[in-house]
PLY file of the C-alpha trace (Angstrom):
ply
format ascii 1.0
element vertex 138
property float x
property float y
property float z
element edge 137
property int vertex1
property int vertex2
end_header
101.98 14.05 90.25
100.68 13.57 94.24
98.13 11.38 94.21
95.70 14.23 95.61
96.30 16.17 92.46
95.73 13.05 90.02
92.48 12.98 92.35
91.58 16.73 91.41
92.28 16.43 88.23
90.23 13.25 87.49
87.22 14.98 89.61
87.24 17.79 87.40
88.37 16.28 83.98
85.65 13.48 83.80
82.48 16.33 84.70
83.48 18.35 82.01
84.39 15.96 79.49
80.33 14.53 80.07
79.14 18.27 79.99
81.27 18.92 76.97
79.66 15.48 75.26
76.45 17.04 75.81
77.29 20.61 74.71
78.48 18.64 71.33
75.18 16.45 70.69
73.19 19.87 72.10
75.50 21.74 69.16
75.03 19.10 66.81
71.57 18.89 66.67
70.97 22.61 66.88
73.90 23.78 64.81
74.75 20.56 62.55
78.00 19.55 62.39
79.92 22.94 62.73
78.15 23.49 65.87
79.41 20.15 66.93
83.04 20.76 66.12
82.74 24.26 67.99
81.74 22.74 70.78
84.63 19.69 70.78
87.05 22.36 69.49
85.67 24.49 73.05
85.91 21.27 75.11
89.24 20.63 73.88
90.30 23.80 74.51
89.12 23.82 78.12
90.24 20.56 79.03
94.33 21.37 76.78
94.24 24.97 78.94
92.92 23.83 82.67
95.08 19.88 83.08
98.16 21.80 81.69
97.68 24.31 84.66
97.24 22.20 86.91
99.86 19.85 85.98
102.87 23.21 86.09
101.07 23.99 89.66
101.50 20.28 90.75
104.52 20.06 89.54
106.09 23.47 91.17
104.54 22.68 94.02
106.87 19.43 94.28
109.83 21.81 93.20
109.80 24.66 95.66
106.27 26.23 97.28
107.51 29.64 97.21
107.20 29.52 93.58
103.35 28.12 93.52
101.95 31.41 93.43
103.65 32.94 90.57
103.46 29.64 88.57
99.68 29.89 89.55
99.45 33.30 88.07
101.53 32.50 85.16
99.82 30.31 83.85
96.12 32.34 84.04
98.22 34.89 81.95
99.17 32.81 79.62
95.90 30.99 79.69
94.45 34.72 78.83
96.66 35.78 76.08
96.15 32.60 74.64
92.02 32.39 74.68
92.74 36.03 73.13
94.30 34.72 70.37
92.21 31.77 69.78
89.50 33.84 69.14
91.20 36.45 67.39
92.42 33.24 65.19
89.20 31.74 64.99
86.81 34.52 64.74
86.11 34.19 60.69
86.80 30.31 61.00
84.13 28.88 58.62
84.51 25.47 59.86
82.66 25.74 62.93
80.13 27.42 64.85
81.95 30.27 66.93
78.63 30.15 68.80
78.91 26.76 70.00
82.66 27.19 70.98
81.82 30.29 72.98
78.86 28.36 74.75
81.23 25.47 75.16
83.94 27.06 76.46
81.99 28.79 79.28
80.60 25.94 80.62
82.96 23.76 80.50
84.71 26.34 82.49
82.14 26.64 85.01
81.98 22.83 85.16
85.63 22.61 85.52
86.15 24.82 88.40
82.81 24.13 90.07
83.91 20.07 90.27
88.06 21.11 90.95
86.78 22.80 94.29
84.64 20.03 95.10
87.18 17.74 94.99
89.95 19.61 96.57
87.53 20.56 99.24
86.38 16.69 100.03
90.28 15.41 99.50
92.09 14.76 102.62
95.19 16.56 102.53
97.98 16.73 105.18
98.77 20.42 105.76
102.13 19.18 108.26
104.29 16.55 107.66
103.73 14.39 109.82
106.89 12.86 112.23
107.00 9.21 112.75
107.18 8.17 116.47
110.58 6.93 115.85
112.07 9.71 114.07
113.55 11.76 117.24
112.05 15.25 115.57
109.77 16.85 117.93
0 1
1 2
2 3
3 4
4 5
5 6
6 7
7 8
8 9
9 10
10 11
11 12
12 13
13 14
14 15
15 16
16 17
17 18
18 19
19 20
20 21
21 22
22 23
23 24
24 25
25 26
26 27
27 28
28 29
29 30
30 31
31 32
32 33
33 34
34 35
35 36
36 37
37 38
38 39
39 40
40 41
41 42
42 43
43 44
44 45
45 46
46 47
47 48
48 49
49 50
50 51
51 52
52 53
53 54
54 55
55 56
56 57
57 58
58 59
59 60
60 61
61 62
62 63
63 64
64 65
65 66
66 67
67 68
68 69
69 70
70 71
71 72
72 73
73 74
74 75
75 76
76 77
77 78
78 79
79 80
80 81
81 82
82 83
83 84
84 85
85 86
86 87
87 88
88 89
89 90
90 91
91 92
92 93
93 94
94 95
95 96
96 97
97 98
98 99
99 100
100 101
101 102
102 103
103 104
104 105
105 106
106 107
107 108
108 109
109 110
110 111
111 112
112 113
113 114
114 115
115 116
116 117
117 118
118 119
119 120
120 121
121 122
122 123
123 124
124 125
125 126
126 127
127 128
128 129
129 130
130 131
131 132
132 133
133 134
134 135
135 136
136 137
């Protein structure tokens, strides 16, 4: 992993990891304890679904850019279908609060991708490769 994306990754992970703490002592206290597992099984979720995206775009990126894009939309798809069938799975789950995972999982989301701009937009990324004076390229 470039050391930009371990950058991105860390400036989104760690924001929503807090806001999903918060979402599960907010659930806990307002939902008891199956609010507070549907709002870890939510922050789970988000994190498991957004790192391993951005780990197969990192990673394709490395391999070949021409495939970024597709890899990038591949893995919302898959992201969809699967959210779809988490809920489908989970939607008479007695264990937790479906609530509190729905709440969870939306902001977590928002936090996610709110903090991943931020941090791509403030990282410093080289957009050419750069030539060293004694290379001979021009």
């Amino acid at each position: 992993m470039e050391s930009s994306d371990a950058r991105i990754l860390r400036g989104a992970a760690i924001p929503t990891g807090i806001a999903g703490l918060a979402a599960i002592v907010i659930s806990l206290g307002v939902a008891g304890s199956q609010g507070a597992v549907g709002a870890l099984v939510g922050l789970v979720v988000v994190l498991a679904f957004f790192g391993v995206s951005l780990l197969a775009i990192s990673y394709s990126a490395r391999v070949s850019p021409q495939i970024l894009m597709p890899v990038a939309m591949g893995t919302y798809l898959i992201k969809i279908f699967a959210m779809l069938g988490l809920v489908v799975l989970l939607r008479d789950a007695t264990w937790m609060n479906g609530r509190a995972f729905g709440l969870t999982v939306v902001l977590c989301t928002f936090v996610w991708l709110i903090f991943e701009v931020r941090t791509f937009l403030r990282t410093k990324m080289l957009y050419v490769d750069p030539v060293s004076p004694g290379s001979g390229k021009r």
